[in-house]
N, CA, C and O atoms as a MOPAC input file, in Angstrom:
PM7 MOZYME 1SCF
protein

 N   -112.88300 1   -26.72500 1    -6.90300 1
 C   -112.18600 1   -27.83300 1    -6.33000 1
 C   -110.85100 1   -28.01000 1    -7.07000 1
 O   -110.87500 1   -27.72200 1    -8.26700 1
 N   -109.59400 1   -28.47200 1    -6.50600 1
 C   -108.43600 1   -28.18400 1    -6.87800 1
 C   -108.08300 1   -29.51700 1    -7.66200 1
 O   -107.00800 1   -29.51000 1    -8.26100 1
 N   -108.89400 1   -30.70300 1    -7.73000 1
 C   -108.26300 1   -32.01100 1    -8.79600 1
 C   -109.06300 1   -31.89600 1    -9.92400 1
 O   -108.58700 1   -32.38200 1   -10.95000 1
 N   -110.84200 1   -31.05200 1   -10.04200 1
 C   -111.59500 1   -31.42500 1   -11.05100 1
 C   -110.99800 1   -31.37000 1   -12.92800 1
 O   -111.11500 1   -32.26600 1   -13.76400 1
 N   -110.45900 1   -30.17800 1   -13.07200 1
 C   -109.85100 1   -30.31100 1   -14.20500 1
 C   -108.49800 1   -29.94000 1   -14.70400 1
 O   -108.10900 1   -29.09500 1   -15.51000 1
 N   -107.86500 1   -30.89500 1   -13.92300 1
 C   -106.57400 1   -31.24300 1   -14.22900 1
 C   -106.18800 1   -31.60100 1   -15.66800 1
 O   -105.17300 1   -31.02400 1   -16.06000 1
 N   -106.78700 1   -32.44200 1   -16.55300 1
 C   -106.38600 1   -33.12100 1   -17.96900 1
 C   -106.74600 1   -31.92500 1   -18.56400 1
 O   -106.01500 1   -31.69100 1   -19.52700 1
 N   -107.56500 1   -31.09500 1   -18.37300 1
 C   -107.93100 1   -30.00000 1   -19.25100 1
 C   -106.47800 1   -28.60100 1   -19.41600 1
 O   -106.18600 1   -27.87600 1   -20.36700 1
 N   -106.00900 1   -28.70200 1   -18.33100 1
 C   -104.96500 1   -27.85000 1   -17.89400 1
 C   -103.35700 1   -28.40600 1   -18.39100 1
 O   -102.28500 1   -27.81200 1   -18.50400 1
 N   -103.69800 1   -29.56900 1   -18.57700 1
 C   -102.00200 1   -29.57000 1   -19.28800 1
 C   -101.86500 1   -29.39100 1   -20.32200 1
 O   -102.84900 1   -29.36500 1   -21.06200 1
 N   -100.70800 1   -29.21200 1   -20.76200 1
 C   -100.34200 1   -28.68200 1   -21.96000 1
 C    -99.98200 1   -29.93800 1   -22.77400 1
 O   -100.02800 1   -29.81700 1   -23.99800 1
 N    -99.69000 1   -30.92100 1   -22.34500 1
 C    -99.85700 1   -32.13100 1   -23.05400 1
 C   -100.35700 1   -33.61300 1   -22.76200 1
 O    -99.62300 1   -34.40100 1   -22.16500 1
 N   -101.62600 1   -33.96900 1   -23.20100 1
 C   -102.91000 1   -34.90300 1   -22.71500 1
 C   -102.38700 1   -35.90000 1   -23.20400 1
 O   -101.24700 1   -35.87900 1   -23.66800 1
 N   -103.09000 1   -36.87100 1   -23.18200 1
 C   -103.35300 1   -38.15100 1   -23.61300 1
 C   -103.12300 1   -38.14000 1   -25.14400 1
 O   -102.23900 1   -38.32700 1   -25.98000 1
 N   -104.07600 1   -37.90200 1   -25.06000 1
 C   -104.17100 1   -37.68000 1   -27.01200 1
 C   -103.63500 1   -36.72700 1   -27.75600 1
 O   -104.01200 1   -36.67100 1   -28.92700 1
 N   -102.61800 1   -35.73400 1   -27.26800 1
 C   -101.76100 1   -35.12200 1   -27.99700 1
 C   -100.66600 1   -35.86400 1   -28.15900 1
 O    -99.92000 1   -35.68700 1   -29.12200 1
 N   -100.39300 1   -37.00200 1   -27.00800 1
 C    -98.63800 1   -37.42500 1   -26.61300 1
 C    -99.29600 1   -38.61900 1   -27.53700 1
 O    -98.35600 1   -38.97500 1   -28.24700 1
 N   -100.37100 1   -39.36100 1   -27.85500 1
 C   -100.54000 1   -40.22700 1   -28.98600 1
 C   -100.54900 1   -39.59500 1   -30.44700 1
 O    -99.95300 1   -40.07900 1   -31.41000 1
 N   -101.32400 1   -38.43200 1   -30.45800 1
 C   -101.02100 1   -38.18200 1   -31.87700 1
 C    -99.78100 1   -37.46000 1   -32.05100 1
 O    -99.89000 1   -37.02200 1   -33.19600 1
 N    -98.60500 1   -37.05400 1   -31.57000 1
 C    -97.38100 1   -36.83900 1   -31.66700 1
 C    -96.66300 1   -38.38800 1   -31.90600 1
 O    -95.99800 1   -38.81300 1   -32.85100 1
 N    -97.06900 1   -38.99200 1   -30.70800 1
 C    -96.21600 1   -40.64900 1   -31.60300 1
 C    -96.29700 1   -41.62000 1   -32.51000 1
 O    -95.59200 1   -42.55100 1   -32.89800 1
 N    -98.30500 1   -40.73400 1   -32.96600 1
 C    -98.78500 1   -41.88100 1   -34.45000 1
 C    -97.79300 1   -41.00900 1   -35.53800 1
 O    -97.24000 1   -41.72400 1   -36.37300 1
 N    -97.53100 1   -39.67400 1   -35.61500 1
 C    -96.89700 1   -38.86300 1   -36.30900 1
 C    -95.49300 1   -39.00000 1   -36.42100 1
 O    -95.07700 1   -38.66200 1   -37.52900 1
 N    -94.48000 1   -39.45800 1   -35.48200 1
 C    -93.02300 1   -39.74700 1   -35.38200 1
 C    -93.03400 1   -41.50800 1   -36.18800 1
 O    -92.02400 1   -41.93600 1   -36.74800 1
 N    -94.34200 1   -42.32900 1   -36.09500 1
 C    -94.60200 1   -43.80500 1   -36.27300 1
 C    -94.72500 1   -43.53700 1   -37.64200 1
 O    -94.22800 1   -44.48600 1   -38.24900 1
 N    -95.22700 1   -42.54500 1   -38.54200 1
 C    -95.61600 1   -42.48200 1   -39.54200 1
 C    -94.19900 1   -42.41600 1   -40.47800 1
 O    -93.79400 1   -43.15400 1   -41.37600 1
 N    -93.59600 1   -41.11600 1   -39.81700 1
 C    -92.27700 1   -40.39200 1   -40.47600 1
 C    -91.43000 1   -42.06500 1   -40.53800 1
 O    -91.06600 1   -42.39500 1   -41.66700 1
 N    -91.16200 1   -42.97100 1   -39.49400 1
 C    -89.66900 1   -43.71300 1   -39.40700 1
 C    -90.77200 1   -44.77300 1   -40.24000 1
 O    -90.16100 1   -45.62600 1   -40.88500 1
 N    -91.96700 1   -44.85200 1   -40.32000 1
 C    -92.15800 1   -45.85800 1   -41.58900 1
 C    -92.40400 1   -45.51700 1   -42.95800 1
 O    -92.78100 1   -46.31000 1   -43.82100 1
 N    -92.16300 1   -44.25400 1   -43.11700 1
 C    -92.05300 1   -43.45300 1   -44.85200 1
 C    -90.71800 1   -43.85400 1   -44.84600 1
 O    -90.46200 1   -44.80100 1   -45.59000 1
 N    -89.18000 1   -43.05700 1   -43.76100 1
 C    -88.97500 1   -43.25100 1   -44.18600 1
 C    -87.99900 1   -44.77900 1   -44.69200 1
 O    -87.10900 1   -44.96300 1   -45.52100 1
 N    -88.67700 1   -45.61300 1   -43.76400 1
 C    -87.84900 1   -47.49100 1   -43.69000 1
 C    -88.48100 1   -47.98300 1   -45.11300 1
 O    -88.03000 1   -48.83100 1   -45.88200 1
 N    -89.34300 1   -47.40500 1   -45.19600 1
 C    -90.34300 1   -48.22900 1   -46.79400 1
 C    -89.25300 1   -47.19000 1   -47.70100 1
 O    -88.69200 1   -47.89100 1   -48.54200 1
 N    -88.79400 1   -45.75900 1   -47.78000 1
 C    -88.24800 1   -45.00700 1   -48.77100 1
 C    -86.96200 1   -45.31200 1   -49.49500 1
 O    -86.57100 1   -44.90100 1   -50.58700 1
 N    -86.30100 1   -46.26500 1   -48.48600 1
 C    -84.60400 1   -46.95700 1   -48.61900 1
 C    -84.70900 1   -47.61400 1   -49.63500 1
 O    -83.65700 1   -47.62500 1   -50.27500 1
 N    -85.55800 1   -48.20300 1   -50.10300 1
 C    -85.45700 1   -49.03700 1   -51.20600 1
 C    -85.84300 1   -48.27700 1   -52.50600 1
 O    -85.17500 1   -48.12600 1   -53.53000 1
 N    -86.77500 1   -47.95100 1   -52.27900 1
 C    -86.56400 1   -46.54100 1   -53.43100 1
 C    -85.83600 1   -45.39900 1   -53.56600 1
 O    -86.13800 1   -44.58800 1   -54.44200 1
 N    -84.91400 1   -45.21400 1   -52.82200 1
 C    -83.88400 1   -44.30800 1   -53.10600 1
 C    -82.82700 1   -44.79800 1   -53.80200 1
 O    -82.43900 1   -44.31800 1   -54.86700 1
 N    -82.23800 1   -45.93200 1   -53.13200 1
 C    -81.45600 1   -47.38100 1   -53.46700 1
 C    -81.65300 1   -47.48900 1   -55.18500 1
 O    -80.74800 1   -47.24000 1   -55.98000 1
 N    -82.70900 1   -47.81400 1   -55.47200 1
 C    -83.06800 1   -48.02000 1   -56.68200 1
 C    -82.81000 1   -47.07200 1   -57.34600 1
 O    -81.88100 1   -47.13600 1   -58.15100 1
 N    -83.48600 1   -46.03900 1   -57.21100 1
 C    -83.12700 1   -44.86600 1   -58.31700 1
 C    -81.17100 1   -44.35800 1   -58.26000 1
 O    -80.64400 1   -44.06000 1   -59.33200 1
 N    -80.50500 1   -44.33300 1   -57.23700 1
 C    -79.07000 1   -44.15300 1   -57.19600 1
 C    -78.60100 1   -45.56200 1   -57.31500 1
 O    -77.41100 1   -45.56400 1   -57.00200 1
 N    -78.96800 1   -46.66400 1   -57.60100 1
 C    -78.08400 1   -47.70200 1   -57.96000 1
 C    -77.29900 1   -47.18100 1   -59.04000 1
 O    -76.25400 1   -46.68900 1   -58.61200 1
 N    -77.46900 1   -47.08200 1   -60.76900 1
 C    -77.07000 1   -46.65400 1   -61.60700 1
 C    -76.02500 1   -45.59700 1   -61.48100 1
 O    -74.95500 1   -45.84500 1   -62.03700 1
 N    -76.10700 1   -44.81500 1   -61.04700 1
 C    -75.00400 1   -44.06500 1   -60.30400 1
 C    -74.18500 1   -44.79500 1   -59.79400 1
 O    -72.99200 1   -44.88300 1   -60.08400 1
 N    -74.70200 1   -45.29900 1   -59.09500 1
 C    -72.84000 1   -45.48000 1   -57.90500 1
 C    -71.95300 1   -46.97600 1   -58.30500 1
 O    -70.96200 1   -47.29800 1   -57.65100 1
 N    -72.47400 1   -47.81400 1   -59.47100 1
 C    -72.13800 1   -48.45700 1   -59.67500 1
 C    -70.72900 1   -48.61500 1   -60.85800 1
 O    -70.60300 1   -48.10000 1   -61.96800 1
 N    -69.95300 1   -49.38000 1   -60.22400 1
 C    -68.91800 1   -49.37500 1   -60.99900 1
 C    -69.06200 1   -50.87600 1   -62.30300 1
 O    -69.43100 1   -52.03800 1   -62.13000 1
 N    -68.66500 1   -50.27300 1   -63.32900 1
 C    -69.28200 1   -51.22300 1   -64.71000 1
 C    -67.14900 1   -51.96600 1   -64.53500 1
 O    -66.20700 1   -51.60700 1   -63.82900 1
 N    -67.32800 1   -53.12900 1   -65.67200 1
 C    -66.16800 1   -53.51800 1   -66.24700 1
 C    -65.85500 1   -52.91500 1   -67.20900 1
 O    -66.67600 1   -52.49700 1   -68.02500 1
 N    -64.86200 1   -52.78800 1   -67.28000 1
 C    -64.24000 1   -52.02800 1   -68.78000 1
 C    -64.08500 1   -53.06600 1   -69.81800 1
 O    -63.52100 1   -54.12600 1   -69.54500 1
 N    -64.59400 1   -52.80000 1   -71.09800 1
 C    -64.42800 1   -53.81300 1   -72.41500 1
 C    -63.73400 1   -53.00300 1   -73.12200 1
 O    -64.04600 1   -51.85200 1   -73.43000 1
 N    -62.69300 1   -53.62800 1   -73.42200 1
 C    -61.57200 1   -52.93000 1   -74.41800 1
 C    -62.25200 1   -53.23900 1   -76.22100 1
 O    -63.40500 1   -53.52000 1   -76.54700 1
 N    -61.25800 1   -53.08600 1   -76.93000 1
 C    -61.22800 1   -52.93700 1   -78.16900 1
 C    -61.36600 1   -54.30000 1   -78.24600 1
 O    -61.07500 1   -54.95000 1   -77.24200 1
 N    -61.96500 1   -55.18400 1   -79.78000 1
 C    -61.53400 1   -56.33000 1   -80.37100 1
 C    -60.90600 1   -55.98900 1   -81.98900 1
 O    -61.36900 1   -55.48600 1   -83.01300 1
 N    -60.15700 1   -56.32100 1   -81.75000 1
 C    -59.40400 1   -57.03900 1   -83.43700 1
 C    -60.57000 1   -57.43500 1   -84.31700 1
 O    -61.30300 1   -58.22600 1   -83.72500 1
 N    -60.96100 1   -57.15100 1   -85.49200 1
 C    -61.61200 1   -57.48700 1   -86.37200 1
 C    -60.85100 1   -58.32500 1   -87.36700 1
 O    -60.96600 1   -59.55000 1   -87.40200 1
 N    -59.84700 1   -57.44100 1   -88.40400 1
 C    -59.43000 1   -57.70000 1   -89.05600 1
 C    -57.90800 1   -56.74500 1   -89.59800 1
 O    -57.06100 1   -56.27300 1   -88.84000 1
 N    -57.92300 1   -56.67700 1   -90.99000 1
 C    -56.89200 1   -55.52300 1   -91.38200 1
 C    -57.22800 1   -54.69000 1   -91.88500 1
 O    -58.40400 1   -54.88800 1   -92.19300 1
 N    -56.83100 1   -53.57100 1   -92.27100 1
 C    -57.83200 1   -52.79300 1   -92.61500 1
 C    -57.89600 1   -53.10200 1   -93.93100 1
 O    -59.05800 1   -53.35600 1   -94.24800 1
 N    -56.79400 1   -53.22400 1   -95.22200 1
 C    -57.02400 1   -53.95100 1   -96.23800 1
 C    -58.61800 1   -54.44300 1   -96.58700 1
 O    -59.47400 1   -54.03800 1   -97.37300 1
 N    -58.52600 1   -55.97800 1   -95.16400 1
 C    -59.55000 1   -56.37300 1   -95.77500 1
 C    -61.07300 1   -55.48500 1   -95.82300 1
 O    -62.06900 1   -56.09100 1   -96.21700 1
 N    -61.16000 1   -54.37600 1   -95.50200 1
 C    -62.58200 1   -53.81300 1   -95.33400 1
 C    -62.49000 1   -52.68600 1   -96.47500 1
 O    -63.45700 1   -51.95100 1   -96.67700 1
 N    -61.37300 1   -52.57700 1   -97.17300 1
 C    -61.13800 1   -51.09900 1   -98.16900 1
 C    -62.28000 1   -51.32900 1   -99.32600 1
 O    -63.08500 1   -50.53800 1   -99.81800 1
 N    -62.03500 1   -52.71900 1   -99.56400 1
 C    -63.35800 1   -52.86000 1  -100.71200 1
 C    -64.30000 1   -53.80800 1  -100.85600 1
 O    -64.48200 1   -54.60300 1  -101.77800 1
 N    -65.00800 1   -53.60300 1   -99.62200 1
 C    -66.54300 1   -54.33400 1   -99.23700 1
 C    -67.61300 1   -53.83100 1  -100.35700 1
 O    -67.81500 1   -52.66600 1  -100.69900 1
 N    -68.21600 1   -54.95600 1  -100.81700 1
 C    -69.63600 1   -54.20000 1  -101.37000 1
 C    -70.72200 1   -54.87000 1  -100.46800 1
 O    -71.65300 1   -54.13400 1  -100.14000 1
 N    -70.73500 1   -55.91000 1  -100.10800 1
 C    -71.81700 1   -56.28600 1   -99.44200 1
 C    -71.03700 1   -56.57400 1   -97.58100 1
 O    -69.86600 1   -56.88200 1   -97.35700 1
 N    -71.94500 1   -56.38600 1   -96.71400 1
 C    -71.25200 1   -57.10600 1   -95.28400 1
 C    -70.78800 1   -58.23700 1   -95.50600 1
 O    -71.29900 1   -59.10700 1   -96.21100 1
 N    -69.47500 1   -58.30600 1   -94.72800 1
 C    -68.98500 1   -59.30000 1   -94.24700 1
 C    -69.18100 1   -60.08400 1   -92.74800 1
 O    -69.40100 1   -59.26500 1   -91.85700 1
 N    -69.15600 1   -61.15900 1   -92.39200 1
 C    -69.52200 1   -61.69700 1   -91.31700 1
 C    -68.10600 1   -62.28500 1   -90.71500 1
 O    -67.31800 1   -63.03800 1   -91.28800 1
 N    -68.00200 1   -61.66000 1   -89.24300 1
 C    -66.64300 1   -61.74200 1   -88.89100 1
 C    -66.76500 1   -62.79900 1   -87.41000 1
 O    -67.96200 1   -63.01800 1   -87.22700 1
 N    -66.13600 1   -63.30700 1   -86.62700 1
 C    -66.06900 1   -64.15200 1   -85.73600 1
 C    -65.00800 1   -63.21900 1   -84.51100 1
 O    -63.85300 1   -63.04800 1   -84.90100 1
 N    -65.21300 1   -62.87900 1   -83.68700 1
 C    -64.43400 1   -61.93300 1   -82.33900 1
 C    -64.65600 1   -62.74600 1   -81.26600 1
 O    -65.68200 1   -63.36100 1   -80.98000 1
 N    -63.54900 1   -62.69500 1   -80.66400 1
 C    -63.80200 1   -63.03600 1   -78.90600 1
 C    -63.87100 1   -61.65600 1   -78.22200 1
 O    -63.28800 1   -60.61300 1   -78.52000 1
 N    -64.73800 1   -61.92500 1   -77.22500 1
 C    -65.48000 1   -61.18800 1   -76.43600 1
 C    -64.54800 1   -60.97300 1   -74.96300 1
 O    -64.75700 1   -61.97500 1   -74.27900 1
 N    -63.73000 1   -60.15500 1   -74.34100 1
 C    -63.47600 1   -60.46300 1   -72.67700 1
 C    -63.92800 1   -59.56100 1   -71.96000 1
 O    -64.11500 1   -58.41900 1   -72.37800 1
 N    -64.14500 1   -59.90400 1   -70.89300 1
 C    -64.83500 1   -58.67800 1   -70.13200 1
 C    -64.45700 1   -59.08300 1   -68.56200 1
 O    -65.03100 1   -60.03500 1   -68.03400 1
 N    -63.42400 1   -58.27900 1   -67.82300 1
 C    -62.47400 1   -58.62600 1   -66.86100 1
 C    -61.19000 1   -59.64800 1   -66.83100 1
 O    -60.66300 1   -60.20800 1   -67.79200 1
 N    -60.91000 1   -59.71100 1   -65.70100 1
 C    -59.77100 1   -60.96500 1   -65.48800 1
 C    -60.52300 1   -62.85700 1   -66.16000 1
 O    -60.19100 1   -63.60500 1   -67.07900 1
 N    -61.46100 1   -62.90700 1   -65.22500 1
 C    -62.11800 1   -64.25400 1   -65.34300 1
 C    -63.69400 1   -64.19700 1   -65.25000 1
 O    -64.40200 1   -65.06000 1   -64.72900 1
 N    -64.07200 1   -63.15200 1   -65.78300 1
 C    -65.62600 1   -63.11800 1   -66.08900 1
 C    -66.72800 1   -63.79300 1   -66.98700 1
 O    -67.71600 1   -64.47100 1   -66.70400 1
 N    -66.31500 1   -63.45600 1   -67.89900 1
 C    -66.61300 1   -64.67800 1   -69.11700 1
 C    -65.88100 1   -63.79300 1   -70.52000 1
 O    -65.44500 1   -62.66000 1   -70.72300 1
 N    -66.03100 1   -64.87800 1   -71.18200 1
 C    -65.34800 1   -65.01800 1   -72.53800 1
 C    -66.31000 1   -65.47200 1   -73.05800 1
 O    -66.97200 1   -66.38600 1   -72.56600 1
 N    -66.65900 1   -64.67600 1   -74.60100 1
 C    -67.46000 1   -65.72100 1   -75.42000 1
 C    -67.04700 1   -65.32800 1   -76.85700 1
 O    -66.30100 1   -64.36500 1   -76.68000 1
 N    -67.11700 1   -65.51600 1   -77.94100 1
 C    -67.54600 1   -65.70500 1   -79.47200 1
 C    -68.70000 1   -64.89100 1   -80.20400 1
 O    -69.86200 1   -65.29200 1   -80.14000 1
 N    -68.41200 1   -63.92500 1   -80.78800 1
 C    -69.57300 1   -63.18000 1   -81.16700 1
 C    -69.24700 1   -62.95400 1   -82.40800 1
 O    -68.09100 1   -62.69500 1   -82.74400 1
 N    -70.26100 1   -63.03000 1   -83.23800 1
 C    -70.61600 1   -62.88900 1   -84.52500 1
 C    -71.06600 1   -61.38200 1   -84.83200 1
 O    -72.06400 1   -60.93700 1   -84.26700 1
 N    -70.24100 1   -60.50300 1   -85.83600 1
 C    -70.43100 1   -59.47300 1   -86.21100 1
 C    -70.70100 1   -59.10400 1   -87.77700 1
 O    -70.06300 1   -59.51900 1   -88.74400 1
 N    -71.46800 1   -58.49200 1   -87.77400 1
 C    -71.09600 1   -58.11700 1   -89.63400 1
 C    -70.84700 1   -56.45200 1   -89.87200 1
 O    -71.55500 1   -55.53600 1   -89.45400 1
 N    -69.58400 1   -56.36400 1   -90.69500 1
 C    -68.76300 1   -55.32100 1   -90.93600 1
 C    -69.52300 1   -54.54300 1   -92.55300 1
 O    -70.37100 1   -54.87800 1   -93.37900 1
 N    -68.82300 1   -53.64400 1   -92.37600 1
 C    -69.79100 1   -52.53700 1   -93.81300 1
 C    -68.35600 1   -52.18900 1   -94.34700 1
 O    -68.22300 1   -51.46000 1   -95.33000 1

């Protein structure tokens, strides 16, 4: 009879054209969950830092004949208007 096994005869059933789209469902949710872990690991990379220049300590004089550290007082800048602060150092 010419309708009895039709589903048997195609080349793509029911349940191949589902497990082909649980398989494409799988891939675009590896990789939508993977963005953030890629993200993460190349953050460090692509990121651009501020540049901190040099601070002024002192003269050099004063460090020629240290025997014990000295404790020095520096301002800190880091960009145009980022912050500024006061940091306490001790010199050898």
């Amino acid at each position: 009879m010419p309708g009895e096994n039709v589903a048997e005869d195609d080349s793509l059933t029911r349940r191949s054209f589902l497990g082909v789209l649980l398989g494409f469902g799988t891939v675009v949710v590896g990789a939508a969950l993977s963005v953030p872990l890629i993200r993460f690991a190349l953050h460090p990379l692509l990121t651009t830092t501020t540049e901190i220049g040099w601070s002024d300590v002192g003269k050099i004089d004063e460090f020629a004949s240290l025997s014990a550290p000295m404790k020095k007082l520096i301002t800190v800048e880091a960009g145009e208007r980022l912050f500024r602060k006061k940091q306490s150092m001790f010199c050898r």
